[in-house]
BAFI-3210 file (N, C-alpha, C; in Angstrom, 3 decimals, decimal comma, padded with zeros to 6 digits):
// residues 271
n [1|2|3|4|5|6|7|8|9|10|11|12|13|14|15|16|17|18|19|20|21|22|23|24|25|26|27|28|29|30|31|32|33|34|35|36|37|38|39|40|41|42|43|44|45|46|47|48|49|50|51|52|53|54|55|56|57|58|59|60|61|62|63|64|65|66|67|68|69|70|71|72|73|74|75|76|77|78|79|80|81|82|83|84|85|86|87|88|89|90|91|92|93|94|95|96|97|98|99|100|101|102|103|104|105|106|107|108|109|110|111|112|113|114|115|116|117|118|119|120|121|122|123|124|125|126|127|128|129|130|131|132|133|134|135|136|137|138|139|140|141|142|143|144|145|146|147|148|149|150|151|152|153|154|155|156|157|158|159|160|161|162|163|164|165|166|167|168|169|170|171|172|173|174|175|176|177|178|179|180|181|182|183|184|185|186|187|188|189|190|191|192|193|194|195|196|197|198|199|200|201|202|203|204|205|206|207|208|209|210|211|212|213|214|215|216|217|218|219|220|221|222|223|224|225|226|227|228|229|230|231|232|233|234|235|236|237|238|239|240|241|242|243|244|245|246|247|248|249|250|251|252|253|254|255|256|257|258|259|260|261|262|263|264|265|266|267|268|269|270|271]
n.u [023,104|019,706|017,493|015,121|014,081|016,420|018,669|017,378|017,437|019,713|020,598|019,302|020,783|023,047|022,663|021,704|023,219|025,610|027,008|028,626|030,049|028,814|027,218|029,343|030,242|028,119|028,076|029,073|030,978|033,817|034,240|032,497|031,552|031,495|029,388|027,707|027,579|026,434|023,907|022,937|023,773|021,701|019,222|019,364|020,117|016,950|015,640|016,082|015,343|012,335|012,317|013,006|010,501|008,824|009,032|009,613|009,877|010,753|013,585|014,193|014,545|017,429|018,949|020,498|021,849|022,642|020,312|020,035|022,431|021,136|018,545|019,803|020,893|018,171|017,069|018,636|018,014|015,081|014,181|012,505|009,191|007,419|006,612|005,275|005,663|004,260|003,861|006,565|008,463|006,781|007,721|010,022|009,791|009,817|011,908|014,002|013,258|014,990|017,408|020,862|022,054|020,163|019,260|019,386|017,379|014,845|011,611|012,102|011,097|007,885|007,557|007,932|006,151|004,098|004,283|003,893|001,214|-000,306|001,200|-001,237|-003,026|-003,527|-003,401|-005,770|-008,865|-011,707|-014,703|-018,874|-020,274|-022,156|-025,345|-027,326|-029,589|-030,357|-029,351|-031,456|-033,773|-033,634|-034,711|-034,780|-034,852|-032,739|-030,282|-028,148|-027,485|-025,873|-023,611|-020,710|-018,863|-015,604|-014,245|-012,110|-009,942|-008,732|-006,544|-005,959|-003,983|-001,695|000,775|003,429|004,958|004,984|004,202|002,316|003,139|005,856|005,674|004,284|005,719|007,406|006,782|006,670|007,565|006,241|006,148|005,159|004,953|007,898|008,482|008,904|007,701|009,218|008,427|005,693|002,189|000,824|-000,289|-003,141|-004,458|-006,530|-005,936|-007,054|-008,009|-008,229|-009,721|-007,596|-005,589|-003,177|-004,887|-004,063|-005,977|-006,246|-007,464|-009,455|-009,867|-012,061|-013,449|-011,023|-010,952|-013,597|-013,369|-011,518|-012,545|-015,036|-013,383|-012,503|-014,612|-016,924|-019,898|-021,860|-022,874|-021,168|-019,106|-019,653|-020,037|-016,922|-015,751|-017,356|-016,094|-013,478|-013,356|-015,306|-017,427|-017,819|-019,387|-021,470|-023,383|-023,030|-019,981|-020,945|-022,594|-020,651|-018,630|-020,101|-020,415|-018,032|-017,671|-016,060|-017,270|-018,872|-020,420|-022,703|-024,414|-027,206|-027,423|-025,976|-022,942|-022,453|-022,465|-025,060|-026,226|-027,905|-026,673|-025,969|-025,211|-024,633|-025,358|-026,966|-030,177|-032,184|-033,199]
n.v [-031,504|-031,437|-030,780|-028,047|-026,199|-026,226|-025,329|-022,718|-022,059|-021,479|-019,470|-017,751|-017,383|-016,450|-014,253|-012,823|-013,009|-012,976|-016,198|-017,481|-019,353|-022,424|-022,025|-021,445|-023,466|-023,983|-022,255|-021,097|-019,104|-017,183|-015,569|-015,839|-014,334|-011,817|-012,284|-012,697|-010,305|-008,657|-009,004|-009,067|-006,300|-005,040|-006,446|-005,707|-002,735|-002,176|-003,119|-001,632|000,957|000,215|000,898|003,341|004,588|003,349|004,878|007,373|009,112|008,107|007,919|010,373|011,415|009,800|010,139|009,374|007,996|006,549|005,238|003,541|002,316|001,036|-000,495|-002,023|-004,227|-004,893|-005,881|-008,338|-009,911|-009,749|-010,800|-010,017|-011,141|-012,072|-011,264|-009,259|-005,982|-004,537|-005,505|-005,937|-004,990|-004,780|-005,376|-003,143|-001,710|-003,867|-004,714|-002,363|-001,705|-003,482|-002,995|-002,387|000,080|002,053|002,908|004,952|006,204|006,387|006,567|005,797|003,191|003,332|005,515|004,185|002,252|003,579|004,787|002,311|001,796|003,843|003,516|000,665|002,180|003,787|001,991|000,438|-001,024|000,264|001,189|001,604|004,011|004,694|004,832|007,441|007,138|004,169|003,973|005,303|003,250|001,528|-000,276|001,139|-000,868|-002,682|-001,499|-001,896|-004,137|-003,575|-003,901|-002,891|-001,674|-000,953|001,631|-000,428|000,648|002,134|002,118|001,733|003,326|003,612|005,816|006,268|008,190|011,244|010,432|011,382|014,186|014,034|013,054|014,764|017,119|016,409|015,924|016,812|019,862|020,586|023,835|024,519|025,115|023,579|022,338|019,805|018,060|015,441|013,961|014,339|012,963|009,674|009,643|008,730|007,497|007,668|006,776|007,520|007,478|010,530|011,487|010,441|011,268|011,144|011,013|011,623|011,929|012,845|011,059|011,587|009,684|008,707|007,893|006,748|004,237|003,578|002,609|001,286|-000,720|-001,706|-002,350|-004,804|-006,604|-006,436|-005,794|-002,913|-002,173|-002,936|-001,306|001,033|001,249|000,549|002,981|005,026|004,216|005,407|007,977|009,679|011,699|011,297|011,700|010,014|010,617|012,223|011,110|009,295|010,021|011,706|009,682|008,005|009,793|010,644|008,555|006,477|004,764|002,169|000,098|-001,956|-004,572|-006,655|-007,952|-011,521|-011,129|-012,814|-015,163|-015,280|-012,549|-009,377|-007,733|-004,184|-001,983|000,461|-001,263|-002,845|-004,455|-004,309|-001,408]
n.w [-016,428|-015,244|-015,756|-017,211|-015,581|-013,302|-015,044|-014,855|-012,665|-012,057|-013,554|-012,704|-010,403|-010,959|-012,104|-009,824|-007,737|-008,279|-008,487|-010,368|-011,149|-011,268|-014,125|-015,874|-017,711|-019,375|-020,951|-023,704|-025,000|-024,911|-022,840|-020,221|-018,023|-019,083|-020,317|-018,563|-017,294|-018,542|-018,782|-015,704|-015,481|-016,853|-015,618|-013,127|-013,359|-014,654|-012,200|-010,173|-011,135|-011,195|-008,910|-007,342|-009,244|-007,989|-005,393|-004,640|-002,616|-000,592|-001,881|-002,306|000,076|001,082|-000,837|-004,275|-004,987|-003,008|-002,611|-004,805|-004,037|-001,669|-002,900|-004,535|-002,476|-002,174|-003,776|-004,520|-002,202|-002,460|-005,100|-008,053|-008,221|-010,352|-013,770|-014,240|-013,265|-011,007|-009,304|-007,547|-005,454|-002,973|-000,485|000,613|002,902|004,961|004,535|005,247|007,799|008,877|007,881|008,459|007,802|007,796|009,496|011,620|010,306|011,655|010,387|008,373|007,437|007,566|005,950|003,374|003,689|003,439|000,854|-000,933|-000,120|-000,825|-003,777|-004,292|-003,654|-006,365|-008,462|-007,697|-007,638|-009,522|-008,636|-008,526|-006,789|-003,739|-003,484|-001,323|-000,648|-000,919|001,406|003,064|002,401|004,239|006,857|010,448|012,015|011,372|011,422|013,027|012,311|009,977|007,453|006,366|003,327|002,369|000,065|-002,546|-003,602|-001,658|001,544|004,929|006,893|010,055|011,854|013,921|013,316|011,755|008,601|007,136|006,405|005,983|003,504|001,729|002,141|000,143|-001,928|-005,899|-006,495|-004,505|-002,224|000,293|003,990|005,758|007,836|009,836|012,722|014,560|016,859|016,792|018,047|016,623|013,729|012,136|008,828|005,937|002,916|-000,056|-003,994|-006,054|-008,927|-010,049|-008,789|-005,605|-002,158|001,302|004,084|007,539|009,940|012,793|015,952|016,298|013,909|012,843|014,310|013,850|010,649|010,929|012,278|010,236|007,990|008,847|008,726|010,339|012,143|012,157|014,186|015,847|014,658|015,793|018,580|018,479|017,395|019,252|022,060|021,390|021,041|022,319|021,925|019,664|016,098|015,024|012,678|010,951|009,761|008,762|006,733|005,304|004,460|002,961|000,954|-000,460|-001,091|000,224|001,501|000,070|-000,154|001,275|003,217|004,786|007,764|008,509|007,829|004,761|002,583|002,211|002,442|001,607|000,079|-001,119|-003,451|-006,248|-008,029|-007,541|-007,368|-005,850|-004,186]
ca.u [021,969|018,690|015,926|015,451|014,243|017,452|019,245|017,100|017,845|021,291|021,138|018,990|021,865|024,530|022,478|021,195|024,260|027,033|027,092|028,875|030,919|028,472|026,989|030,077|030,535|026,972|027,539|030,042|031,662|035,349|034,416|031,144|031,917|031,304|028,592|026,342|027,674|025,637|022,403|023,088|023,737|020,540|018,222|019,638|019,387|015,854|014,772|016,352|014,509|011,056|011,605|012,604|009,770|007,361|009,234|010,405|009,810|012,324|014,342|014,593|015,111|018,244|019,558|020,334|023,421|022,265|019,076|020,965|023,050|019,978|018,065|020,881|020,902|016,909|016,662|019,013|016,839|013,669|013,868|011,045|008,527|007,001|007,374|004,603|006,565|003,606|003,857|007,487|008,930|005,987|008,642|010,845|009,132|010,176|013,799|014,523|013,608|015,895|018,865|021,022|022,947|019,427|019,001|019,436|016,186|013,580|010,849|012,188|010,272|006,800|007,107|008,679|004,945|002,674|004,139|003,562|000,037|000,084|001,111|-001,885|-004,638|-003,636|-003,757|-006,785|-009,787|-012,666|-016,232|-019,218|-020,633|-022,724|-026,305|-027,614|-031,335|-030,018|-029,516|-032,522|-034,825|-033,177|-035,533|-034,315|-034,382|-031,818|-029,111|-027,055|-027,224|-025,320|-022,153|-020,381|-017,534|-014,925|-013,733|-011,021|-008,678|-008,229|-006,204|-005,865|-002,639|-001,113|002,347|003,586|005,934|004,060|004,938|001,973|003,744|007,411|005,345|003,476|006,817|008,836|006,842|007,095|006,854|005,739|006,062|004,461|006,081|008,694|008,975|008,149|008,002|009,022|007,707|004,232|001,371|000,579|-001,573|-004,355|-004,688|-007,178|-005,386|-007,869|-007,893|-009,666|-009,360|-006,022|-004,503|-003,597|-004,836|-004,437|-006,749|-006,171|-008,541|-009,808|-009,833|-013,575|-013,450|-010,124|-011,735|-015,014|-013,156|-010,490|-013,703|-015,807|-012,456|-012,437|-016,104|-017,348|-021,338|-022,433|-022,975|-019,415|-017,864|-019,980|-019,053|-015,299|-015,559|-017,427|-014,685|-012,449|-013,823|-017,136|-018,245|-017,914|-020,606|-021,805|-024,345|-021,805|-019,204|-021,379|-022,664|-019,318|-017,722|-020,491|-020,841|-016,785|-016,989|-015,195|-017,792|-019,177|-021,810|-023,292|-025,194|-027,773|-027,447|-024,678|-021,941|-021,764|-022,920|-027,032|-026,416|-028,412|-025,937|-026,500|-024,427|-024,843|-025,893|-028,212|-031,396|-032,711|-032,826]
ca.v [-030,637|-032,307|-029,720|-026,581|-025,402|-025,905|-023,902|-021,000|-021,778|-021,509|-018,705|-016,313|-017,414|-015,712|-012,738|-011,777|-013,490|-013,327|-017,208|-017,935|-021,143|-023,504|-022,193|-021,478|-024,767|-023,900|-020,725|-020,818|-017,861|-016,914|-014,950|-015,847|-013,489|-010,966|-012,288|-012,402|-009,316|-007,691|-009,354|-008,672|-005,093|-004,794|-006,920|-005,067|-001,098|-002,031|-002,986|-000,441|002,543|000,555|000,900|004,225|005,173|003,640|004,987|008,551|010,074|007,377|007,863|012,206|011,369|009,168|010,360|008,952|007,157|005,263|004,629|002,507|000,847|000,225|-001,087|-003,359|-005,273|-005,402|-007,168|-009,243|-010,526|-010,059|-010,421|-009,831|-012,466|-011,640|-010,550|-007,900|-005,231|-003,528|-006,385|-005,752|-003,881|-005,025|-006,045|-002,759|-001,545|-004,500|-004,788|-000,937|-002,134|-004,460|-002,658|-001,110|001,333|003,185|002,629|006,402|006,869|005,325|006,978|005,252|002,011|003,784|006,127|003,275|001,272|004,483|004,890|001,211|001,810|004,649|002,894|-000,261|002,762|004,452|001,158|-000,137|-001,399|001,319|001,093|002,472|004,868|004,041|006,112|007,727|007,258|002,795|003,572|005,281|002,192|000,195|-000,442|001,173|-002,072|-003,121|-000,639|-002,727|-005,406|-003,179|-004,175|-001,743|-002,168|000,272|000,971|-001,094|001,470|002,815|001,695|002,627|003,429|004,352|005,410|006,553|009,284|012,312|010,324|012,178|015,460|013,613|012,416|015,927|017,797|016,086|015,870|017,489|021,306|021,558|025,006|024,999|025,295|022,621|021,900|018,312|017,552|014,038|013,918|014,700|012,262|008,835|009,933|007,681|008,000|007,280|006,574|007,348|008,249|010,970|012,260|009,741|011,610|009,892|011,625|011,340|012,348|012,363|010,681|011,552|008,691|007,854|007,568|005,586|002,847|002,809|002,211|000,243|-001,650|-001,966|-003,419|-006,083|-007,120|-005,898|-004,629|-001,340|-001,799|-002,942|-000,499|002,341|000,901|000,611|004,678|005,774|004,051|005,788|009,040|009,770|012,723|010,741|011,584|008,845|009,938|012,750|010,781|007,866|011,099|012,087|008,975|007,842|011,099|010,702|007,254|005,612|003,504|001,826|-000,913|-002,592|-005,626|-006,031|-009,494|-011,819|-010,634|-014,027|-015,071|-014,817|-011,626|-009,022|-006,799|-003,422|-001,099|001,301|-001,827|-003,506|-004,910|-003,711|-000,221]
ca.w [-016,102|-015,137|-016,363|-017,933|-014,298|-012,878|-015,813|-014,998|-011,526|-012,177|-014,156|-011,516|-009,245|-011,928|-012,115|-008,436|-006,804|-008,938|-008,363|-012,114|-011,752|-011,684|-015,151|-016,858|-018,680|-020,297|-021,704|-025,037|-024,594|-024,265|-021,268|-019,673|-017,070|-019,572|-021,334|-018,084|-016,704|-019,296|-018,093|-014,745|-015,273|-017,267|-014,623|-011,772|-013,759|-014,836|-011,122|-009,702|-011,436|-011,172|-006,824|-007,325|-009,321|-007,078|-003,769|-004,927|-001,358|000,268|-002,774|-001,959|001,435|001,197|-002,147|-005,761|-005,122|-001,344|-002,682|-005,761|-003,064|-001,134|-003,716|-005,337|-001,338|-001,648|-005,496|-004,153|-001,224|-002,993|-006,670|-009,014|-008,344|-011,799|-015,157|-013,438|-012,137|-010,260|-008,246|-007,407|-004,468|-002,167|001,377|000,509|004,045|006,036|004,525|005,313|008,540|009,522|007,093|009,297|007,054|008,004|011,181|012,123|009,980|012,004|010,241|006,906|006,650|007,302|004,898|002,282|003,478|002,930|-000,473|-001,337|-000,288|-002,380|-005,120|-004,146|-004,339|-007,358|-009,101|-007,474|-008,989|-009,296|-007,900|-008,617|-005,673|-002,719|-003,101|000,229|-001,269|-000,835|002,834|003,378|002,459|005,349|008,113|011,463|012,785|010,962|011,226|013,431|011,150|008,343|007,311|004,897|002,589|001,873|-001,853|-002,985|-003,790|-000,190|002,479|006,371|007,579|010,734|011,590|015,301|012,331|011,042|007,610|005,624|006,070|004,852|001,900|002,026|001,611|-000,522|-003,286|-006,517|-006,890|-002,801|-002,228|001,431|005,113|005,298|008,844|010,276|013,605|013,980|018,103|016,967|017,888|015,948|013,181|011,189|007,730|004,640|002,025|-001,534|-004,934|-006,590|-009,925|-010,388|-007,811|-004,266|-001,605|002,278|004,741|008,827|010,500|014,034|016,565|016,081|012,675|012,837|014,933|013,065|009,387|011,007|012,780|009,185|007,271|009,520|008,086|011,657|011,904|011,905|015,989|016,513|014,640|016,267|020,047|018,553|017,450|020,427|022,718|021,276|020,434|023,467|021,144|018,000|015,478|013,769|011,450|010,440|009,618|007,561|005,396|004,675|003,962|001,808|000,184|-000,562|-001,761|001,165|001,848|-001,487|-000,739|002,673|003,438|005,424|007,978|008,895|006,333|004,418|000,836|002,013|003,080|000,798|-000,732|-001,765|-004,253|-007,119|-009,639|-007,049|-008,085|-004,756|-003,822]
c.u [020,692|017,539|016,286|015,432|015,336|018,323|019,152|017,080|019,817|021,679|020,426|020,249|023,251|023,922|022,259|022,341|025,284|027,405|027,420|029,495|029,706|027,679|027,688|030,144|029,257|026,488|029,238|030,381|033,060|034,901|032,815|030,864|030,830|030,052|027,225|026,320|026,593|023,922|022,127|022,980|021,827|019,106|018,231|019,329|017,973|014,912|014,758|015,709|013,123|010,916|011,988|011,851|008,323|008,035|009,835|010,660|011,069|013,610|015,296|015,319|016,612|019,096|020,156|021,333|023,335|021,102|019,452|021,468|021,645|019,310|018,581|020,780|019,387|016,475|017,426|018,111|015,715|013,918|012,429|010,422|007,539|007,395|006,690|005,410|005,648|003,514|005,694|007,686|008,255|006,771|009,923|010,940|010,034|011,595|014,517|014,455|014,793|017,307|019,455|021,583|021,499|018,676|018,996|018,017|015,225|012,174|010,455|011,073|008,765|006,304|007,399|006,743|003,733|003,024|003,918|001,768|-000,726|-000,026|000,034|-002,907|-004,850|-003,859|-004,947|-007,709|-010,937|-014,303|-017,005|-019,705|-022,235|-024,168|-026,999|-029,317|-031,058|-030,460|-030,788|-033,683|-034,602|-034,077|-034,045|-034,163|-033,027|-030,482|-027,884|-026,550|-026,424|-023,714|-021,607|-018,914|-016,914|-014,352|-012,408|-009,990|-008,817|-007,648|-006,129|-004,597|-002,346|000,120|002,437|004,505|004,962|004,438|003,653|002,486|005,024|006,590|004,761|004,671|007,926|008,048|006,888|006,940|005,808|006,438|005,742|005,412|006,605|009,361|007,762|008,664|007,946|008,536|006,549|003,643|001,597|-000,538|-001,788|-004,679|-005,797|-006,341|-006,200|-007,336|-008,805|-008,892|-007,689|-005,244|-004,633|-004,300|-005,089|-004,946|-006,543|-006,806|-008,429|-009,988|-011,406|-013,447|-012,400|-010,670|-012,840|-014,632|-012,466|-011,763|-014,355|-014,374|-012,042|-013,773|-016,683|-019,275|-021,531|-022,153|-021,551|-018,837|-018,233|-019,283|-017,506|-014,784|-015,767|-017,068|-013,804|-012,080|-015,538|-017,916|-018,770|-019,523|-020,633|-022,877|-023,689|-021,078|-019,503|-021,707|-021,322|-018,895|-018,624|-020,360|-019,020|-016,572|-016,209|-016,026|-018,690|-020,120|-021,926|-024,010|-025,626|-027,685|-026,283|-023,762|-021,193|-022,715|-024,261|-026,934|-026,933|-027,428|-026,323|-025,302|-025,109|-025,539|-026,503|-029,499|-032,303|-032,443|-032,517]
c.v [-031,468|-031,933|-028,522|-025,920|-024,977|-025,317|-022,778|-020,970|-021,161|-019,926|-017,155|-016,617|-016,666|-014,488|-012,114|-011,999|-013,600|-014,963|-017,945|-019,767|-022,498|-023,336|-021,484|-022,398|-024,860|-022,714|-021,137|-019,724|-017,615|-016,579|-014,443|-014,933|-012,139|-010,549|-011,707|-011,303|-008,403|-007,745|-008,759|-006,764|-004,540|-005,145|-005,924|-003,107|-001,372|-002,077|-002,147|000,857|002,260|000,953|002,410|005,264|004,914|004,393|006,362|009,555|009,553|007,638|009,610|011,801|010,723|009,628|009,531|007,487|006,094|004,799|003,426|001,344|000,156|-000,890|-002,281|-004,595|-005,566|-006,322|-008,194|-010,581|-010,865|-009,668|-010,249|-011,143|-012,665|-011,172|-008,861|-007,347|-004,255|-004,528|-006,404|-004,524|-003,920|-005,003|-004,508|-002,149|-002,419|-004,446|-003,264|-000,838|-002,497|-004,044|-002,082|-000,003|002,113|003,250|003,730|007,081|005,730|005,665|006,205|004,019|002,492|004,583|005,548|002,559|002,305|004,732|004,142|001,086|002,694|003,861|001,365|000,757|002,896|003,267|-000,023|-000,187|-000,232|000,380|001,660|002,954|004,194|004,989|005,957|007,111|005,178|002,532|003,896|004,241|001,463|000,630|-000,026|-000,080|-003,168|-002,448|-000,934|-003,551|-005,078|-003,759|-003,322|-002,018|-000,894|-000,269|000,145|-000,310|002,557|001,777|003,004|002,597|004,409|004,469|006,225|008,140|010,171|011,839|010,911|013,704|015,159|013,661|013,789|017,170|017,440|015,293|016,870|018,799|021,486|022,724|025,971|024,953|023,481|022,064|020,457|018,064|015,946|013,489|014,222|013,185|010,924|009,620|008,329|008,105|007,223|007,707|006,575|008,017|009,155|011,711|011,699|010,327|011,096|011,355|011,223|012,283|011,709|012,476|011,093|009,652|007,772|007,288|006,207|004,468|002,662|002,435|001,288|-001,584|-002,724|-003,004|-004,482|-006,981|-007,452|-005,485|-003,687|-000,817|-002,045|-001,844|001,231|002,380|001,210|002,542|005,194|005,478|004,860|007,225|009,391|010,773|012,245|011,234|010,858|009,592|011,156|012,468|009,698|008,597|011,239|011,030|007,740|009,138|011,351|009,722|006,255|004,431|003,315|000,748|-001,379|-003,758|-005,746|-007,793|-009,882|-011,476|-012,446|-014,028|-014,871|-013,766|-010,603|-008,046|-005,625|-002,092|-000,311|000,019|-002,737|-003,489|-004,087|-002,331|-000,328]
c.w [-016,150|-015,549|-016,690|-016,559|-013,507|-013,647|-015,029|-013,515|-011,174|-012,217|-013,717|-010,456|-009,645|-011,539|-010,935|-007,664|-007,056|-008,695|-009,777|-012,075|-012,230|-013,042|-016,322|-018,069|-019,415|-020,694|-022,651|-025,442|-024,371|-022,873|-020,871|-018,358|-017,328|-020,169|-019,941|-017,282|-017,368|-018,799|-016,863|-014,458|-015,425|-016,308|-013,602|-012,005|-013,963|-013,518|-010,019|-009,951|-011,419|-009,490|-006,997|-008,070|-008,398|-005,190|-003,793|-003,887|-000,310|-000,319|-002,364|-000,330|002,127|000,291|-002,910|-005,312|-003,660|-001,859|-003,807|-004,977|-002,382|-001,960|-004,594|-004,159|-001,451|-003,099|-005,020|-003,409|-002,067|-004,286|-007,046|-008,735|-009,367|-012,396|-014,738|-012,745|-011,132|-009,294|-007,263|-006,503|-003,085|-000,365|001,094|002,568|005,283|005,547|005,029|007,282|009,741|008,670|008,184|008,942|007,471|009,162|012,294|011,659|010,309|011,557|008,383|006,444|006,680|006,673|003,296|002,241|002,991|001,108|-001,649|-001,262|-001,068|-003,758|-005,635|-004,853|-005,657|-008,664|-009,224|-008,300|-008,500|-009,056|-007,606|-006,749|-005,170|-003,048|-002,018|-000,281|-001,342|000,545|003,713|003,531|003,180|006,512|009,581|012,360|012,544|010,463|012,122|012,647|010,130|008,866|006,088|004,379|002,060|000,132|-002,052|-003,141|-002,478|000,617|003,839|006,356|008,580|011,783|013,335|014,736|011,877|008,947|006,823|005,806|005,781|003,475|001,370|001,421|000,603|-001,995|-004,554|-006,985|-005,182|-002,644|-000,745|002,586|005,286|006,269|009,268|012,341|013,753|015,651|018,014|017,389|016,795|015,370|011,842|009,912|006,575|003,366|000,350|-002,731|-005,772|-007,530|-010,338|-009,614|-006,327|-003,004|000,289|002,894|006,281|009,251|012,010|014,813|016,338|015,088|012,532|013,131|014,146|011,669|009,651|011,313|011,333|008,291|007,826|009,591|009,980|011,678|012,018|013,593|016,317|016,003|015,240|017,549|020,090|018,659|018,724|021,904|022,813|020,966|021,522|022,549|019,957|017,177|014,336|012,362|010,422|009,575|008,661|006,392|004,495|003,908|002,857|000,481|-001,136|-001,192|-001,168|001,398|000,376|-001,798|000,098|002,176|004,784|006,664|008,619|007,327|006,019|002,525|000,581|002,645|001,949|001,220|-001,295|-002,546|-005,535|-007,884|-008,809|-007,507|-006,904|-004,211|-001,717]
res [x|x|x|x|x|x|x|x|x|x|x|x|x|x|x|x|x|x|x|x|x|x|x|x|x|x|x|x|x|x|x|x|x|x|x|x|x|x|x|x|x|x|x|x|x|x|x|x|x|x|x|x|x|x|x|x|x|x|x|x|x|x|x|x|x|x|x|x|x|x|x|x|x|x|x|x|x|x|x|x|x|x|x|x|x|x|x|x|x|x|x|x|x|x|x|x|x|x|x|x|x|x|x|x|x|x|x|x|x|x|x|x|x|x|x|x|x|x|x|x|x|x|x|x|x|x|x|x|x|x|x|x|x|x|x|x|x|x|x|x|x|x|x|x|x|x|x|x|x|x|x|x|x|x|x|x|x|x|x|x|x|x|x|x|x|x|x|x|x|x|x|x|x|x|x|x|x|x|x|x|x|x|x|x|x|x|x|x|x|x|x|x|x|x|x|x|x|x|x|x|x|x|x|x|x|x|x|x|x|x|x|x|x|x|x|x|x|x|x|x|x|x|x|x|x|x|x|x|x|x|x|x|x|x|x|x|x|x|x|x|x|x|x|x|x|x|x|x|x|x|x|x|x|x|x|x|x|x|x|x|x|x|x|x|x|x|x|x|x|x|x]
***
C-alpha cells in the first residue's frame, strides 16, 4: 500500500462498489465481507434517507421501495462529495434524466431540479430589504444605469411540466383539487422564502424576462427591452414596486455593474 489516500481509495471502492478483493488482505477479520458489509449498509441507509428527505415529492411520486432502488444507482454514481450532506444530492435531476427505469416519467427530472432549488432557497443566506425611499434619490437620468440584485435565497425556474402544481399537490396535508394537466403551457417560476416556508410564484412573461434579464447582471434598460419583448403591455413600474416591496429585489447599483459601481442596500452609507 503506498498511502493512506489509496487505503481510503480502496475502501470507498468496498463500500459504493462492492469492489472487496483488493482490500481484503488489510482488514483482519475472519470474514471481511462481513465486516464491511456493515459499513456499506450504514453509508448507503444514511444517504438514502438524506435524498429522500430533500426530494420527498419525487419520492411520493415513485414510491418507497423504487425510490431506494433509485437512490442506491445514484450514491453509487455520485457519492457524497462531503462530510456536508446539504451539499449532497445536487445531479439527482440530471441522473433521473438519463435513468431509464423512468423514462415513462418525463416530468421526473424537473420536478427532482425544482425541489433541489427548493432545498438551495430554504437554506439560503438572508438579506436585509431593499427601501423604496433608496430608489427614490436616484436621479432620472440614471435609471438605465440601475442594475439590481435579486436576494440570494431565490431562484428562477422554468419547466415546459406544470411541475409547481406536482410539487403543489403532493405535499403534506394538500387538501385542494388534485388534477394536473401535464399538456399545459411552460410555466416560469420564483422560487422564495418567506417566513421559512418555500414559496413559488408564476411569473408572467414580462416579468420572467426582466428577472431572468437582471440575474444575468443586465441594466435596468436591458432588462426592461428583454420584458417588453416579451410581454408589449408589461408594466414596469408595477412590477419593480412589487418585487421590491416582496424582497425579490434586495440592492442595485448605480453604473457599470463592477467593483466602482455605487452600491445601494438596506446598510448603505448612501441613501
Amino acid at each position: 500500500m503506498s498511502n493512506l489516500h489509496e487505503l481510503q481509495r480502496l475502501f470507498r471502492d468496498a463500500i459504493l462498489d462492492d469492489k472487496l478483493t483488493p482490500l481484503t488482505h488489510w482488514i483482519s477479520e475472519p470474514d471481511p465481507a462481513r465486516r464491511l458489509g456493515i459499513y456499506r449498509n450504514n453509508v448507503f441507509t444514511n444517504l438514502r434517507e438524506t435524498l429522500r428527505t430533500l426530494y420527498p415529492v419525487v419520492g411520493r411520486l415513485v414510491g418507497t421501495e423504487f425510490f431506494a432502488y433509485t437512490a442506491t444507482h445514484y450514491i453509487q454514481r455520485y457519492p457524497s462529495p462531503a462530510g456536508d450532506l446539504n451539499c449532497f444530492g445536487a445531479q439527482l435531476a440530471d441522473f433521473l434524466a438519463d435513468f431509464e427505469p423512468v423514462s415513462g416519467l418525463p416530468y421526473l427530472p424537473d420536478t427532482a431540479r425544482l425541489e433541489w432549488y427548493a432545498h438551495q432557497v430554504y437554506h439560503g443566506t438572508e438579506h436585509p430589504p431593499l427601501h423604496p425611499e433608496q430608489l427614490a434619490n436616484v436621479s432620472s437620468d440614471h435609471y438605465e444605469a440601475l442594475y439590481f440584485s435579486l436576494h440570494p435565497a431565490s431562484r428562477l425556474f422554468a419547466s415546459t411540466y406544470p411541475v409547481h402544481r406536482i410539487w403543489q399537490v403532493n405535499q403534506e396535508g394538500y387538501n385542494g383539487d388534485q388534477q394536473i394537466n401535464l399538456d399545459s403551457d411552460e410555466v416560469c417560476l420564483l422560487i422564495e422564502r418567506r417566513d421559512r416556508q418555500i414559496e413559488l410564484q408564476v411569473l408572467g412573461q414580462g416579468e420572467w424576462a426582466l428577472l431572468q434579464a437582471i440575474s444575468k447582471n443586465q441594466s435596468l434598460a436591458s432588462a426592461t427591452d428583454a420584458a417588453c419583448t416579451a410581454e408589449p403591455d408589461f408594466d414596469l413600474v408595477n412590477s419593480l414596486s412589487r418585487l421590491v416591496a416582496q424582497s425579490t429585489l434586495v440592492a442595485f447599483s448605480v453604473g457599470e455593474r463592477s467593483g466602482n459601481a455605487n452600491k445601494y442596500s438596506q446598510k448603505s452609507d448612501n441613501p
